[in-house]
C-alpha positions as CSV (number, residue, x, y, z in Angstrom):
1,X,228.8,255.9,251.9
2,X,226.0,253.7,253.3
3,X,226.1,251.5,250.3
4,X,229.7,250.8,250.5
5,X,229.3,250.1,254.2
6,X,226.8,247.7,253.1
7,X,228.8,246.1,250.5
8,X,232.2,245.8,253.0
9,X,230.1,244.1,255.6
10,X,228.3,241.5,253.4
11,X,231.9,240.6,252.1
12,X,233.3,240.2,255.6
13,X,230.6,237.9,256.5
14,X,231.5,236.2,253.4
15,X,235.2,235.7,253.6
16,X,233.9,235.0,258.2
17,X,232.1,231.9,256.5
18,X,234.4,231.0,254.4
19,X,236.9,230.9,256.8
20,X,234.8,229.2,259.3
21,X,234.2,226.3,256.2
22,X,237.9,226.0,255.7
23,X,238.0,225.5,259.7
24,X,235.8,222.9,259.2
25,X,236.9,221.3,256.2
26,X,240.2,221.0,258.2
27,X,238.4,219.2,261.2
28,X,236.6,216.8,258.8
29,X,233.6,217.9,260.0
30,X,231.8,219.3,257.3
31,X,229.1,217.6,255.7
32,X,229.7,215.8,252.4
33,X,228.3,217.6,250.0
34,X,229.7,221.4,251.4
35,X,233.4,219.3,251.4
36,X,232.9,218.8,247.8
37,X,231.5,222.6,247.0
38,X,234.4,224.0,249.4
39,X,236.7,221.6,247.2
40,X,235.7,222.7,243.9
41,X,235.9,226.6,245.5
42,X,239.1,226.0,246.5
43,X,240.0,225.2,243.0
44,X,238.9,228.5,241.6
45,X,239.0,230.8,244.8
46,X,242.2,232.6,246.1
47,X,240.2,233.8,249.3
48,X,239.1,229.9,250.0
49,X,243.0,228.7,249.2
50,X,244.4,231.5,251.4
51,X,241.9,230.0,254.6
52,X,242.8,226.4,253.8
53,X,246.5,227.1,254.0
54,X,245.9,229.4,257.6
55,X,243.9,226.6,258.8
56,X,246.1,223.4,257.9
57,X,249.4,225.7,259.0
58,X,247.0,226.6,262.6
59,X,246.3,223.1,263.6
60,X,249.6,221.7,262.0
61,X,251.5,224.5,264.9
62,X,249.4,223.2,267.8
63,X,250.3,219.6,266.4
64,X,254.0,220.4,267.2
65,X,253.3,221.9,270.6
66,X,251.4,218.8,272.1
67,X,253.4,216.6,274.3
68,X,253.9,213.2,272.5
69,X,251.8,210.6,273.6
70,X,252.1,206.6,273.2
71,X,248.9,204.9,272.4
72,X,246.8,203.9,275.0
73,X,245.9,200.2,274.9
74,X,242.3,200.4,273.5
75,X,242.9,203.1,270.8
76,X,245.6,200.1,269.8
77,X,243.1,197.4,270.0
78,X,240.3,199.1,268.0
79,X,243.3,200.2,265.6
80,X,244.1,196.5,265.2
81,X,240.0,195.6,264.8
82,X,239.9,198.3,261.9
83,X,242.7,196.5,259.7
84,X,240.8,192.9,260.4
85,X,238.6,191.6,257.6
86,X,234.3,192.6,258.1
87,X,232.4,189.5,258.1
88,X,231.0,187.5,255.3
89,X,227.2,188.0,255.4
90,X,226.4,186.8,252.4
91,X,225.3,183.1,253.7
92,X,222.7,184.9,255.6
93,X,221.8,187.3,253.5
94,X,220.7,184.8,250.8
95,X,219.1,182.5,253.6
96,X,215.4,181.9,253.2
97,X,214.0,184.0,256.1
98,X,215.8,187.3,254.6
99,X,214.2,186.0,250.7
100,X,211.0,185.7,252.6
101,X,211.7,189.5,253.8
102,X,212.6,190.3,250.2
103,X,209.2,189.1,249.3
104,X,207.0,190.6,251.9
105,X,209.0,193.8,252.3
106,X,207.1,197.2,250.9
107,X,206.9,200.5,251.8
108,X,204.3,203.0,252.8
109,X,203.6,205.9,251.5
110,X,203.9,207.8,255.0
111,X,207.2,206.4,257.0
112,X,207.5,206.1,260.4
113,X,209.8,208.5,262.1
114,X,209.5,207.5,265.8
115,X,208.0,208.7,268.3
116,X,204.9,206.3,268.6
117,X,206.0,204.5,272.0
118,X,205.8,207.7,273.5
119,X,203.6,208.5,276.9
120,X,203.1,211.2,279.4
121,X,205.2,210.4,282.8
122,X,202.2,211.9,284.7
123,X,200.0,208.9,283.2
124,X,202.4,206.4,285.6
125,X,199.8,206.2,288.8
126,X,202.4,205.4,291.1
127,X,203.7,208.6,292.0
128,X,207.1,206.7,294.0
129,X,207.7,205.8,290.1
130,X,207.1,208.9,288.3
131,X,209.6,210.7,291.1
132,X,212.5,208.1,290.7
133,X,212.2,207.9,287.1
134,X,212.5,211.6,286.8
135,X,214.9,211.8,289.4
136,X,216.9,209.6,287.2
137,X,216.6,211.7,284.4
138,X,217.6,215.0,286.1
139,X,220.8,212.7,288.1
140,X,222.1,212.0,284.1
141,X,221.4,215.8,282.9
142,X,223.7,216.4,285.6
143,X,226.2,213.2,284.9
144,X,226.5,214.2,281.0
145,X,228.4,217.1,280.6
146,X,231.4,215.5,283.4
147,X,231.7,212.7,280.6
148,X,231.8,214.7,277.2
149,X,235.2,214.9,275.4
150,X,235.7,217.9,276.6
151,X,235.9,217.1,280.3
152,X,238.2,216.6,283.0
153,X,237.8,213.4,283.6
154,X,237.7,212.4,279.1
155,X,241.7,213.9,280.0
156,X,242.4,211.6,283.3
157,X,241.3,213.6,286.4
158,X,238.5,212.0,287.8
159,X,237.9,213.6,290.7
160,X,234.9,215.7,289.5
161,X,233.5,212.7,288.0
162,X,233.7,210.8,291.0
163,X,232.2,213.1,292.8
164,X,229.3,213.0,291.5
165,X,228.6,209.4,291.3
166,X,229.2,208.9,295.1
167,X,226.4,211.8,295.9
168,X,224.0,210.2,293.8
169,X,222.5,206.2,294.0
170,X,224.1,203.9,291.9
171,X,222.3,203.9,288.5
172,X,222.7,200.1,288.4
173,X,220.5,200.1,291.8
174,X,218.3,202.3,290.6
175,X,217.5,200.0,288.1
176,X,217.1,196.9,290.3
177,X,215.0,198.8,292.5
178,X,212.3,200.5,289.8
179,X,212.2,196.9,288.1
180,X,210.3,195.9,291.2
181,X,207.5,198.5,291.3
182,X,204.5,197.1,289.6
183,X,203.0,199.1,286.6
184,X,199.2,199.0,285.2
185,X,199.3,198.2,282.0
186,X,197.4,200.9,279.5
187,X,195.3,199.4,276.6
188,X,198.3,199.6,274.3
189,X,201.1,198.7,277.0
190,X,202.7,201.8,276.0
191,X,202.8,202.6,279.3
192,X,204.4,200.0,280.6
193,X,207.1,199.4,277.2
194,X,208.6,203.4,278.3
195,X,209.5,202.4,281.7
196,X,211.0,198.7,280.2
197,X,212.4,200.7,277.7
198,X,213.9,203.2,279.9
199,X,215.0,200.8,282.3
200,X,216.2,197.4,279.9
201,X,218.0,199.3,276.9
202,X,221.0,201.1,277.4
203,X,220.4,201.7,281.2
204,X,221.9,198.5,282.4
205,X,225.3,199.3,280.7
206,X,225.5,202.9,281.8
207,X,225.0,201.2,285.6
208,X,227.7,199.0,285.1
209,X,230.0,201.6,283.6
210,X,229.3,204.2,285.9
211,X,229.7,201.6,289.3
212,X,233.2,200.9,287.4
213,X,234.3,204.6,287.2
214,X,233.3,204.7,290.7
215,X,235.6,202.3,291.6
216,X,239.1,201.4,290.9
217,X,239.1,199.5,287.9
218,X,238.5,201.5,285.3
219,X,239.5,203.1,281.1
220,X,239.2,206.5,280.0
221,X,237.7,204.2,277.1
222,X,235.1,204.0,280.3
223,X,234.7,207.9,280.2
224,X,233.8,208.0,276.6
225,X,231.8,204.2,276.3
226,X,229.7,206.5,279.3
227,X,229.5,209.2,277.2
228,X,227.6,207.9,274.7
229,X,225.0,205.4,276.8
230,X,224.1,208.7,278.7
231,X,223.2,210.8,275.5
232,X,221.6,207.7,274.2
233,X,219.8,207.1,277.6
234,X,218.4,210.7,277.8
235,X,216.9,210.6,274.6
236,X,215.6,207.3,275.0
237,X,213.6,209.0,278.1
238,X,212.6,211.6,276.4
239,X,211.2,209.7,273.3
240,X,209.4,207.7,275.8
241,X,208.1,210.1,278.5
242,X,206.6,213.3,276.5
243,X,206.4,215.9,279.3
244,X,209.9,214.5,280.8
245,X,211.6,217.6,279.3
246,X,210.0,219.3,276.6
247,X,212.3,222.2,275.7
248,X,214.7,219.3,274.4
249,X,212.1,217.2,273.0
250,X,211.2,220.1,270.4
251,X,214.4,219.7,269.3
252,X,214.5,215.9,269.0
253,X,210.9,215.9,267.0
254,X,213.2,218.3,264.3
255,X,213.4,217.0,261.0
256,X,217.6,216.0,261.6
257,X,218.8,213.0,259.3
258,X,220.9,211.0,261.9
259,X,223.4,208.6,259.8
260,X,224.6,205.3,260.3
261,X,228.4,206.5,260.8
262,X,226.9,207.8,264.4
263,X,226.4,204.0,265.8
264,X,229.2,202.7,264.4
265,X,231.1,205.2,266.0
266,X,230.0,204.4,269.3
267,X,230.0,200.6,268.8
268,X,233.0,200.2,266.9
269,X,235.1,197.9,269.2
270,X,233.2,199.2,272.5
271,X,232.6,197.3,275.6
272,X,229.0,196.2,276.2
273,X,227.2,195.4,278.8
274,X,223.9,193.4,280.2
275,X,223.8,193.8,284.2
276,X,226.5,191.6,285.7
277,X,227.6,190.2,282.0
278,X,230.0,191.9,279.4
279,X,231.4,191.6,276.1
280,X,233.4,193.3,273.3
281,X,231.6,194.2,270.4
282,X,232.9,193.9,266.7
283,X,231.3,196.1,264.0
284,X,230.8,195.8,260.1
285,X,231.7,198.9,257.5
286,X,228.1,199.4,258.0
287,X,226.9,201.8,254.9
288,X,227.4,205.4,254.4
289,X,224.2,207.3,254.5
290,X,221.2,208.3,256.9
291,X,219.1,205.5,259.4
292,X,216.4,207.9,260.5
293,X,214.7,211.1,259.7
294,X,214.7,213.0,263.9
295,X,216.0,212.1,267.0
296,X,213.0,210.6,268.5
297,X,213.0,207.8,265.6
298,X,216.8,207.7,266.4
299,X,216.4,207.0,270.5
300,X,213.6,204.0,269.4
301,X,216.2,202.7,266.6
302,X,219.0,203.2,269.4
303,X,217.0,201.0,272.4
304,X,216.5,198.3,269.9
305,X,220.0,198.1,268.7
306,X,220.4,197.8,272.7
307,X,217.8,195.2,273.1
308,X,219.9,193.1,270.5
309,X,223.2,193.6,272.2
310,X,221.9,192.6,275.7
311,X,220.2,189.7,274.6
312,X,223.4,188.2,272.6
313,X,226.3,189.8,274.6
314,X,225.5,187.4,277.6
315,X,225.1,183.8,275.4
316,X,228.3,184.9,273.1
317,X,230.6,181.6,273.6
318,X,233.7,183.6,273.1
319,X,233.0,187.3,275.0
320,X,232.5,188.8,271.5
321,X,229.0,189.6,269.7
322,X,229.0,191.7,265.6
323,X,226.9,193.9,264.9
324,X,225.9,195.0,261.4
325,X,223.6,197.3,259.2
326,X,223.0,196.5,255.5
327,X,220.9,198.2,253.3
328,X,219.1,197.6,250.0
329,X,220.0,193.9,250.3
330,X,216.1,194.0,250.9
331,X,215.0,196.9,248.5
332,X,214.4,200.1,251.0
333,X,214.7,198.4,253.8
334,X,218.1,198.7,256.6
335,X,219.0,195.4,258.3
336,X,220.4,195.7,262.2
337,X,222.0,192.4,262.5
338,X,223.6,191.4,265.4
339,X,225.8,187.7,265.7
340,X,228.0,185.9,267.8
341,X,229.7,182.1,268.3
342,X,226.7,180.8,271.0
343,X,226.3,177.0,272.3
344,X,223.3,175.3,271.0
345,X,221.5,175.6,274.5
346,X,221.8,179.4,274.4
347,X,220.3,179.5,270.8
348,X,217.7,177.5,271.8
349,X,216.6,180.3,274.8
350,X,217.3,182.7,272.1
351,X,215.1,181.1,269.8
352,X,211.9,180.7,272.4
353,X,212.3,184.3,273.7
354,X,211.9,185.5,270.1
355,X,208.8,182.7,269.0
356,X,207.3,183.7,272.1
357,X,207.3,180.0,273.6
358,X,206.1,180.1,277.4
359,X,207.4,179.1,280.5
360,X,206.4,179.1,283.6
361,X,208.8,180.6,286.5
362,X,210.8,182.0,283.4
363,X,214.4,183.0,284.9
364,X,214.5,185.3,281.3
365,X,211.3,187.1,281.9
366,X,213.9,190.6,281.4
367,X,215.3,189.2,277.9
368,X,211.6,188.4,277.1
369,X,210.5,192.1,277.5
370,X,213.7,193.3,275.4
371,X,212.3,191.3,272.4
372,X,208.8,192.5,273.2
373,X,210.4,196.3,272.8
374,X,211.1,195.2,269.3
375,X,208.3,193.4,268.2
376,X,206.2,196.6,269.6
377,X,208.3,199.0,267.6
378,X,208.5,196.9,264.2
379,X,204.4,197.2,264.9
380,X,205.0,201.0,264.4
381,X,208.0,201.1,262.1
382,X,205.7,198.9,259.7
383,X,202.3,200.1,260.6
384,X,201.0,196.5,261.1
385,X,198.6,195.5,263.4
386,X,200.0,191.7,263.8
387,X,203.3,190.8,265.2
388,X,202.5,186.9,264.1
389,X,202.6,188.4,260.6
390,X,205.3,190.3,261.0
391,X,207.2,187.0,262.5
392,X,206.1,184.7,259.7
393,X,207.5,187.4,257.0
394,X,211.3,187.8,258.8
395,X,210.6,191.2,259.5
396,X,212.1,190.6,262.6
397,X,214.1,187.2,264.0
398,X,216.5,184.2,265.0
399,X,218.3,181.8,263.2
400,X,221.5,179.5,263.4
401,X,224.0,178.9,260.7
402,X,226.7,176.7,261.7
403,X,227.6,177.7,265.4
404,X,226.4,181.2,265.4
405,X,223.3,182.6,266.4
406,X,221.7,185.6,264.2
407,X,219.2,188.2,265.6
408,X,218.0,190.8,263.1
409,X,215.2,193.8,262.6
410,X,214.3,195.3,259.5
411,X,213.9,199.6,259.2
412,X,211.7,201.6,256.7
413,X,215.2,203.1,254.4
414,X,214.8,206.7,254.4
415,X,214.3,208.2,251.0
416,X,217.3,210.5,250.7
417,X,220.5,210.8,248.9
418,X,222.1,213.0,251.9
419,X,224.0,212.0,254.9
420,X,222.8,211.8,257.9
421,X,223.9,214.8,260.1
422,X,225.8,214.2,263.8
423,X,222.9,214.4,266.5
């Protein structure tokens, strides 16, 4: 008797997984390679056909039973983006920075997988600091789940949401305010690039999102575009600040392949935007497969992908920046490209921020420290002690072809066949 009670509940937890797979397959959220083994099972397996067909007939009733619902404007305009041709970047792929990259680019036998940048908030002397930036972190822990799909205000009642933005300061004041308190700087500057970081990435767009969705002007694109700068935000923090909250650092040092389908995702079409300046962002196809090997090499990918967007976004001539990620058109390497229509004086600021030409009273001094965050983590991606090398190989920089202005860094391809999990 014990043995077949044995066998009956090792098949039931069977056919509960399989069931739970076909649930998944159905949601298109099953990884690649278990769609293909439930595929080929569902060839061969009446148990796995029978699930399918309960599944697809499940979410096919509550199909029927949903109120119809016209299209809201920007799930039209992002529909309409989709169906317009990617950009050519061929031209700059075969310009002679990226062949200079091509000939300078190798990689080492230990990659980088983030978490370099990182220091202890407790190392910050002035103790005003340490309290405001963690007070910021615990204000977005508490933000973050009144902005996730499932939410109140992700389905159009905003009053919770609202709420809680008018009993906390404005994030974009927040911001204004910590900029002013002077830091010392360590022997590294670590300490000082993980309050830039936290403060010049993705922290000036969540401001101006969240003062928006505390007024009266506002999306539910807004809800969602929030969404994802306050995940991104919080993990930016944590790969920056080390004893900021360590239970969820443990699980952002976890070996977790993060793919390149999450950033296009949240940039695809998205708003964007630097302080008081905004603009619409157009994405590639980008390619199908992992960027980085654990969240804390995400969050530094993430705040430089930022850095890019808020240095463009504001010097686009026409509102609209592209971003792009290639890779192997430099052997194991991924290139983050970002581009837009800019005037020739704009290119030219571009192109001193990024050579490091100085100036005295420099109104830029912000956009200077973005491209600094960088340069700072190409010196840790590549494990090269020389950012003047770095710059003379095109491992990281500016050019112009035609009437568009091109910022790019290159990323250490990681060595796997897999895609990248959702993080």
């Amino acid at each position: 008797m014990k043995i077949i009670f044995i066998v009956n509940s090792l098949y039931f937890n069977i056919l509960e997984t399989l069931k739970q797979k076909a649930l998944d397959y159905t949601l298109g959220v099953l990884p690649k390679d278990e769609s293909l083994l439930f595929e080929a099972m569902v060839e061969e397996n009446d148990d796995a056909r029978q699930f399918l067909s309960e599944a697809q007939e499940d979410f096919a009733k509550i199909a029927l039973s949903s109120k119809p619902k016209s299209l809201g404007l920007e799930v039209k305009e992002r529909i309409m983006q989709n169906c317009q041709p990617s950009l050519n970047f061929d031209p700059f792929l075969s310009s002679a920075p990226i062949n200079s990259l091509r000939n300078q680019f190798a990689i080492h036998t230990s990659r980088y997988s983030g978490g370099g940048g990182s220091v202890s908030l407790n190392d910050l002397e002035d103790s005003k600091l340490q309290d405001e930036i963690h007070r910021l972190y615990e204000n977005l822990i508490a933000l973050s789940p009144l902005v996730a799909g499932d939410s109140n205000a992700a389905a159009g009642d905003m009053s919770a949401l609202k709420s809680n933005l008018k009993k906390v300061p404005s994030f974009s004041q927040s911001v204004d305010d910590l900029l002013k308190i002077p830091i010392r700087k360590d022997d590294h500057g670590n300490r000082v690039q993980s309050v830039q970081r936290t403060l010049l990435s993705s922290m000036p767009s969540l401001g101006f999102f969240s003062d928006r969705l505390n007024g009266d002007s506002f999306s539910i694109g807004d809800v969602r575009r929030l969404f994802y700068l306050c995940r991104d935000q919080l993990k930016i923090m944590r790969a920056s600040f080390g004893d900021i909250d360590p239970p969820r650092l443990v699980e952002d040092e976890k070996l977790r392949l993060h793919s390149a389908g999450l950033l296009q995702t949240k940039w695809w079409g998205a708003e964007h935007a630097y302080f008081s300046s905004n603009g619409k962002v157009r994405c590639g196809h980008f390619f199908d497969g992992p960027v980085t090997e654990r969240c804390v090499e995400f969050a530094e990918y993430d705040a430089n992908m930022y850095c890019l967007a808020n240095l463009l976004a504001p010097r686009s001539s026409n509102g609209e920046f592209h971003l792009e990620l290639v890779k192997d058109a430099v052997p194991n390497c991924i290139l983050a490209i970002a581009t837009a229509e800019t005037s020739k004086a704009n290119h030219d600021e571009l192109n001193e921020i990024v050579n490091g030409v100085s100036i005295p009273n420099d109104p830029s001094r912000n956009d200077r420290v973005l491209w600094e965050l960088i340069e700072e983590s190409m010196i840790r991606a590549h494990q090269h002690e020389s950012i003047s090398d770095l710059r003379d190989s095109s491992f990281f920089g500016c050019q112009r072809m035609e009437n568009s202005t091109y910022l790019w860094f290159a990323w250490p391809a990681v060595e796997s066949n897999q895609d990248g999990a959702v993080a």
